[in-house]
Structures are given as structure tokens and as C-alpha cells.
C-alpha positions in Angstrom: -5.4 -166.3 206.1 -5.0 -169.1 203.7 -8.5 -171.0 204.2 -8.2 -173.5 201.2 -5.0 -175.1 203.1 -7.8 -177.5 204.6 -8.8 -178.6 201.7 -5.3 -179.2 200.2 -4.2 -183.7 200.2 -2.4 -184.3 203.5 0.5 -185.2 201.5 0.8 -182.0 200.0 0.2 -180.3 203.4 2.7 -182.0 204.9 5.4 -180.8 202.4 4.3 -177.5 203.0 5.0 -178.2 206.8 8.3 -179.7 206.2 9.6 -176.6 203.6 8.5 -174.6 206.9 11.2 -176.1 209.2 14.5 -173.7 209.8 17.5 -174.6 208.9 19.8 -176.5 211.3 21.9 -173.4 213.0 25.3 -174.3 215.2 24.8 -175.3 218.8 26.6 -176.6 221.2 27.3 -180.3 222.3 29.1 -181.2 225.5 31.5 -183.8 226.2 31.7 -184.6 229.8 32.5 -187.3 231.8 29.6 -189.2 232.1 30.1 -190.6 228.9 32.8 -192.8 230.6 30.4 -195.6 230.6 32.7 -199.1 230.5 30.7 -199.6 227.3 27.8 -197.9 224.6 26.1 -199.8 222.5 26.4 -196.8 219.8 28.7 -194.4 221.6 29.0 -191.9 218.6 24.8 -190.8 219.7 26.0 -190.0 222.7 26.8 -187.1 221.0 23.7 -184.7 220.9 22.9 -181.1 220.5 19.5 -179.5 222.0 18.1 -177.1 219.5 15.2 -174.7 219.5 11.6 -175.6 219.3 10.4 -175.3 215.7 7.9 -172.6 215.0 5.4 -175.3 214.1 4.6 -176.4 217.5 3.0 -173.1 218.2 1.1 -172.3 215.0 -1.7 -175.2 215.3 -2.8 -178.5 216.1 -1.9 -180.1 212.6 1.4 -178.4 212.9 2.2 -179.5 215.9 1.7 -183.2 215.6 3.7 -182.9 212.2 6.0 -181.6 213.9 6.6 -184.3 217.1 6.3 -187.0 214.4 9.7 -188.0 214.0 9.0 -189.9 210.2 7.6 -186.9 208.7 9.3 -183.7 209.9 12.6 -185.5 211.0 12.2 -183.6 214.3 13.6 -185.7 217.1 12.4 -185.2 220.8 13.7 -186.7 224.1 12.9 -186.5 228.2 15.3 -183.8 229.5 16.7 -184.2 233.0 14.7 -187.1 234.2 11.7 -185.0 234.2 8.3 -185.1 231.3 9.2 -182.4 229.7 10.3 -183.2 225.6 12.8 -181.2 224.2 14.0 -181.3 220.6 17.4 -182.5 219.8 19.6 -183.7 217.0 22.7 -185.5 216.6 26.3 -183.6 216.7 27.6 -182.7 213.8 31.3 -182.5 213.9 31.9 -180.1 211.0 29.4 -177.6 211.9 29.0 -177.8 215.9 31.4 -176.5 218.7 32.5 -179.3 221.0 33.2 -178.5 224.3 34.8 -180.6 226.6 35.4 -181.0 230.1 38.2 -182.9 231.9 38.7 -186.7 232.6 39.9 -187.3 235.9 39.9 -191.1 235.6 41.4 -193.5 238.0 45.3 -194.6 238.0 45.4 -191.4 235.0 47.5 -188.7 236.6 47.7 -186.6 233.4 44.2 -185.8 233.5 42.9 -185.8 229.7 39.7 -184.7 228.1 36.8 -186.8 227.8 37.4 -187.0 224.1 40.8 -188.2 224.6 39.3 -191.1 226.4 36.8 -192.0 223.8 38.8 -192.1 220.8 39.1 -195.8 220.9 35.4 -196.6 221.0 34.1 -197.5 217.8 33.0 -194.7 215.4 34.3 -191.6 217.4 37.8 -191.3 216.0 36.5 -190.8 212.8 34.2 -188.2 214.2 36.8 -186.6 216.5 39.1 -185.9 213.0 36.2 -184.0 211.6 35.9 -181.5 214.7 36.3 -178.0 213.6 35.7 -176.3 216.6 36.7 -177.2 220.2 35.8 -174.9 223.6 37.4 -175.9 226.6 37.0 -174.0 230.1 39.8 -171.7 231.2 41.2 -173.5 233.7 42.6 -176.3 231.1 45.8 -176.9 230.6 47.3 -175.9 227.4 49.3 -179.1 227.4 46.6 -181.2 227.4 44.6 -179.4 225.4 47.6 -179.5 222.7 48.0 -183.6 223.0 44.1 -183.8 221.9 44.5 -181.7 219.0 47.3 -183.8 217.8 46.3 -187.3 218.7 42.4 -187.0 217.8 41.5 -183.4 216.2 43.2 -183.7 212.9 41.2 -181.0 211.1 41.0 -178.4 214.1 40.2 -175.0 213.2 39.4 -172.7 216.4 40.0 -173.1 219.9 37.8 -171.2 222.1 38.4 -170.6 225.3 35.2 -170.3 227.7 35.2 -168.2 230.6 33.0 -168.2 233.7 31.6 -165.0 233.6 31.6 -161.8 231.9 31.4 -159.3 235.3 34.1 -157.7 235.6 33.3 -158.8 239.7 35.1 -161.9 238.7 38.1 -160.1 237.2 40.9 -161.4 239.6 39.3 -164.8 239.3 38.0 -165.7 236.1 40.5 -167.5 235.0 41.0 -170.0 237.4 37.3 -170.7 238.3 35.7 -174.4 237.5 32.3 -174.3 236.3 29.7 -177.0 235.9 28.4 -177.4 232.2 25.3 -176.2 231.4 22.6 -179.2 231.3 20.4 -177.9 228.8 20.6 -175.5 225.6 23.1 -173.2 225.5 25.3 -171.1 223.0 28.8 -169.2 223.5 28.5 -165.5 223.1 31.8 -163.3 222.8 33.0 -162.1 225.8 33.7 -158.6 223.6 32.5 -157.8 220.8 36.3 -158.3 218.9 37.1 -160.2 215.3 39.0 -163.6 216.0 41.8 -163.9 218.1 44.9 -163.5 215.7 48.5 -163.9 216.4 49.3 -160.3 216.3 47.0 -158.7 218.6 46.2 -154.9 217.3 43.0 -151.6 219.1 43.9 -152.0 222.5 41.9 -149.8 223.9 43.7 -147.6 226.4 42.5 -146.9 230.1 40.2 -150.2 229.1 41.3 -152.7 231.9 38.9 -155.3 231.2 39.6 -155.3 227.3 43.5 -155.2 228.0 43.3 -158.2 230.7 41.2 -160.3 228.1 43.3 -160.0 225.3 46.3 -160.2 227.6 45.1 -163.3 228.8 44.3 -164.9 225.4 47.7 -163.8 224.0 49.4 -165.6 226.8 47.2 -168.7 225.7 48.4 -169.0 222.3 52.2 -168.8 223.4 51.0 -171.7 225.8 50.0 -173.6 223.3 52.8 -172.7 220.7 55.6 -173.8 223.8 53.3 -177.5 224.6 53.0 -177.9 220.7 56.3 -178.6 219.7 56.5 -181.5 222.8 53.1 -182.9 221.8 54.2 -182.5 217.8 57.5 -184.4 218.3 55.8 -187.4 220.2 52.7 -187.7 217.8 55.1 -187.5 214.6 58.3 -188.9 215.8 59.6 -189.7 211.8 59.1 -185.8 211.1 56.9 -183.3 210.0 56.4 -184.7 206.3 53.9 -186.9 208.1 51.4 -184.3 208.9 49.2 -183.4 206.7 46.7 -181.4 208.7 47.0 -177.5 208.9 46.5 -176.6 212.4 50.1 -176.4 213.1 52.9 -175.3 210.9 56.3 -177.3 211.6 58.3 -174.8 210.1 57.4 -171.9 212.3 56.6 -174.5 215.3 53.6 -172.9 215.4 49.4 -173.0 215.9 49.3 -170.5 212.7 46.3 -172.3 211.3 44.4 -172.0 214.6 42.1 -168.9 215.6 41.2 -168.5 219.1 38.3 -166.6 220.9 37.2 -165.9 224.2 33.4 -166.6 224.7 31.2 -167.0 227.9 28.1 -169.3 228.3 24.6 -168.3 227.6 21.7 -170.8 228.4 18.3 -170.3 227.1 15.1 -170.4 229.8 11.7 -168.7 230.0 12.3 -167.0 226.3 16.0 -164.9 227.4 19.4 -166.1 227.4 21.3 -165.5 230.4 24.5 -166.3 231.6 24.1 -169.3 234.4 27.7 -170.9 234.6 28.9 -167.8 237.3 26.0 -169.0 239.5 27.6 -172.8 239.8 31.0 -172.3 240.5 33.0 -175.6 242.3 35.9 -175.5 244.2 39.5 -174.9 242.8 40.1 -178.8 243.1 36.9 -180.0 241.5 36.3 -181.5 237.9 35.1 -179.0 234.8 32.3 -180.8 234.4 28.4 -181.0 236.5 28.6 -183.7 239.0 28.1 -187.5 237.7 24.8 -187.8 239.8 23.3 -184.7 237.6 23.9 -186.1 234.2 20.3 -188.2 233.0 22.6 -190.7 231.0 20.9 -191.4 227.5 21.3 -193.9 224.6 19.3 -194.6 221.6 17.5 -198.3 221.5 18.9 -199.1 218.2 21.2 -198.4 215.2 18.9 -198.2 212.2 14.9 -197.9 213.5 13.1 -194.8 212.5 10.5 -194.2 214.7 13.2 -195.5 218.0 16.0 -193.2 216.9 14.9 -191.2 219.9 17.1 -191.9 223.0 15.8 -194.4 225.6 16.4 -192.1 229.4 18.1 -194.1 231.6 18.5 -193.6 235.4 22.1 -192.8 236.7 23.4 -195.4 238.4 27.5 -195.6 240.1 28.6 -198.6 238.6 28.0 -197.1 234.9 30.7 -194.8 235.6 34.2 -195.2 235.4 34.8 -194.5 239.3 36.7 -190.5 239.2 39.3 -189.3 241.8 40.7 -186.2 242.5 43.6 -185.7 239.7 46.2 -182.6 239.6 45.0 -179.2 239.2 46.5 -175.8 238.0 45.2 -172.9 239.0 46.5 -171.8 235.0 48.7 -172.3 233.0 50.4 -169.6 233.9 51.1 -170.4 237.6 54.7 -172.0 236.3 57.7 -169.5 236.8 58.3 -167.2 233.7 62.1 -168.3 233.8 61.2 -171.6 233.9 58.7 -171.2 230.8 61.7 -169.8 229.2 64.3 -172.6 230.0 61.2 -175.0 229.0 60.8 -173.5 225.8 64.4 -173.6 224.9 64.9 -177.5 225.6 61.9 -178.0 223.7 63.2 -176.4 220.4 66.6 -178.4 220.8 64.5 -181.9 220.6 
């Protein structure tokens, strides 16, 4: 035990409490449709991850006030859920975090985007959106949708992953087209197997191993998807030709995702000291939204742009009229409910563009 720490100036105890914080690790932030507020005073800090409670609030009383004060540890803390409790948070970081996002749904909008395809115009997110590297997205997306995102606001997109409801092989027939509500409070994406990044030639299938097959099956399928919706979304973002895109996601020679990877992950929220898989337990009907229910969200926004000790988020009550009102849009079961032929006569009209 290091008894002269007591005795060392506050000032140099405190350094010695900061070096003692981890390192930020990547989390996940999620995008849902509650951030269709008509208007946010700072939309981009709408945009939070939940993180882990730092070691120092369990190692003593001086530790643990260093750490809840925001202007010496940098720790932020917020209510979570409308309820006491403080949980530590930080601010999304767009080159480091996953984004996953749900779908839109908004009023008069038949082509159902994501959220983030929504908020591009507010001030301060496009320039965020271009530095997203990662991007999750329930299975039940459409690959056409998720294509015009990457195009119109992911310029520097570098894997797609594609979350599924469970991991049980109980929900083998069915995990694919299931809608899940987002998890509400920390939560990571696990690989559904353990299996290097999706790659365009798929290689160790396991024989007699259903569940492996189906999987990689599934995610091969995915990346044709998105290869065949591509080329449309390609030729309407870049109408002059492909010497206007710079990015790397997408090779206009081969028509072709070849700068994407893709994997196939399953939620994993963190309660009582375990993480456990939760999203299997609040399924919603094949019509509903991929996203919790508007009433569930505890809407947040910070008081002001530049204050130190008020950069944590002021809770505010969910109310109806600060959501853009959401109706029923068209669903897909998946993407692969369209007739192969038709897929095929698709992809040729596409290609002679």
C-alpha cells in the first residue's frame, strides 16, 4: 500500500488519478428515430456512446469524486432512462465508433431511409456522417437503402455489419427477417462466429455445419445485394461519371463494394457485471419500425455549446409533438423475397445504364 499518497499536493494526486483512466475503447452509438426532433440546438451531441464505469469510482472516496468531476478527469455522466441512476458517457466518435442505425419511417416518405439519411442536412452532421468508418444495420434492411446512404452521406465507409437478432439457432428460419428494438443502454456487437471478415470470396465451409453454411450463405447473398443496388445508387449520386469519386468504398471499374468488408454480429448488452444477448427477447411485429418505440427513448441535449462544467446533457421528458409524427412505411421481409429471375433481369438493366 502506498501510504505517503496522502501526503502528496492535490495537484500531483490528481495527475496520478487522471494517468489512471483507460483508454477510450470502441462502443456503440445508435441512431434511431427519436432524433427526428423538427429542430436541435446542437444536433451533432445527439450523438453519444455509454462506456464503462472507470475503475476509480470503486477504489476510494478521493477517486471517486475525481472521477464524477467532469473538469478534472473529463469523465462525463448523465440520468439514463428517466430514472437517478448516472451513467458515464462520451461523445461519438465517427472514426473510431460503429454506428448503427435504425430506419426512418417518416410521414409522406415512402422510401423509408435511415435516420442518418434524414439528418444530413442539420448543421454539423454531414461532416460527421463522411467520417463514419463503420455502419451496422439490422437484417431486415434493405440493401437499396442501405447503398443510397453510403453514397450520399458515408463517403469514407469501411465495414458494413450486419446485426442479427439472435445467435440460437431456435431462430434459424427467422432470423433474418425479425425487427428488433435497439438496445437502450450499453451494448457491444459480438461475432455471430468466431470467422475473419466477410470477404468477397468466401473460403472453410465447414461441411454437415448448417448454421455456419446458412450464415455465410446469407451474408454472401448480402454483398451481391449490395453490388446489384450499387451501380443504381452510383449512377444517380455521380451522374458526370466515376472520375468524380474519390472515396474507396466502391470500385467503378468492377461495379463493385471491393473496398467494403462485411460481418455478421449479434447484440450483447452489459447488466449486473455479464453481457448477454437481450435483442431476441424484444422482438416486434414483421411491420414495425427497427427501432424501440418513440415513448421509450428519454430524449437528451446538452445546455450549451462551449461550457465545461454543463457539457453534460440536460434529460428531457418525451413529449409527441417533438417527434416528427411516423407511419407505417413498406416493409420487406428481405431482400431476398424478390424473384431470382427478376434479380437477374434487374441486374442486367442496371449494367446497360
Amino acid at each position: 500500500m502506498f501510504t505517503y499518497f496522502q501526503r502528496l499536493p492535490m495537484e500531483l494526486r490528481d495527475a496520478i488519478w487522471k494517468f489512471a483512466l483507460p483508454e477510450d475503447e470502441p462502443e456503440v452509438c445508435i441512431a434511431h428515430p427519436g432524433m427526428l426532433k423538427k429542430s436541435w440546438q446542437y444536433p451533432r451531441k445527439l450523438f453519444i456512446v455509454y462506456t464503462a464505469y472507470p475503475t476509480l469510482m470503486h477504489i476510494c472516496q478521493e477517486s471517486r469524486a475525481f472521477a464524477q468531476n467532469f473538469k478534472l478527469s473529463g469523465v462525463r455522466f448523465t440520468t439514463h432512462q428517466g430514472t437517478t441512476a448516472r451513467v458515464p458517457f462520451r461523445f461519438f466518435q465517427p472514426d473510431f465508433d460503429t454506428l448503427f442505425c435504425t430506419r426512418a419511417n417518416l410521414q409522406d416518405n415512402h422510401d423509408s431511409n435511415l435516420v442518418i439519411d434524414c439528418l444530413a442536412h442539420e448543421p454539423g452532421l454531414d461532416s460527421m456522417f463522411w467520417e463514419v468508418r463503420h455502419l451496422a444495420v439490422a437484417t431486415r434492411e434493405f440493401p437499396g437503402i442501405i447503398t443510397d446512404t453510403i453514397f450520399d452521406v458515408l463517403r469514407e465507409l469501411e465495414t458494413i455489419t450486419q446485426v442479427f437478432v439472435s445467435s440460437s439457432t431456435d431462430d434459424f428460419n427467422g432470423w433474418t427477417k425479425e425487427a428488433f428494438e435497439a438496445p437502450k443502454r450499453r451494448c457491444k456487437l459480438r461475432n455471430l462466429i468466431h470467422a475473419p471478415a466477410w470477404q468477397r470470396e468466401i473460403t472453410g465451409w465447414r461441411e454437415g455445419d448448417d448454421f455456419l453454411e446458412h450464415v455465410e450463405w446469407y451474408m454472401e447473398r448480402f454483398r451481391k445485394e449490395l453490388d446489384i443496388h450499387g451501380r443504381r445508387s452510383f449512377r444517380e449520386e455521380y451522374p458526370r461519371g466515376p472520375h468524380e469519386y474519390e472515396e474507396n468504398a466502391w470500385d467503378p471499374a468492377l461495379k463493385e463494394f471491393t473496398g467494403l468488408k462485411l460481418y455478421a454480429k449479434i447484440f450483447v448488452e452489459y447488466e449486473a457485471g455479464n453481457w448477454t444477448e437481450e435483442c431476441c427477447n424484444r422482438k416486434l411485429p414483421a411491420d414495425a419500425l427497427l427501432a424501440p418505440r418513440q415513448e421509450d427513448w428519454h430524449q437528451q441535449e446538452p445546455e450549451n455549446e462551449t461550457g465545461d462544467c454543463d457539457e453534460e446533457f440536460e434529460d428531457l421528458e418525451a413529449n409527441p409533438d417533438d417527434f416528427v409524427k411516423v407511419v407505417p412505411g413498406p416493409t420487406y421481409d428481405s431482400a431476398w423475397d424478390f424473384d431470382e429471375a427478376i434479380r437477374d433481369v434487374y441486374d442486367q438493366s442496371v449494367d446497360l445504364l
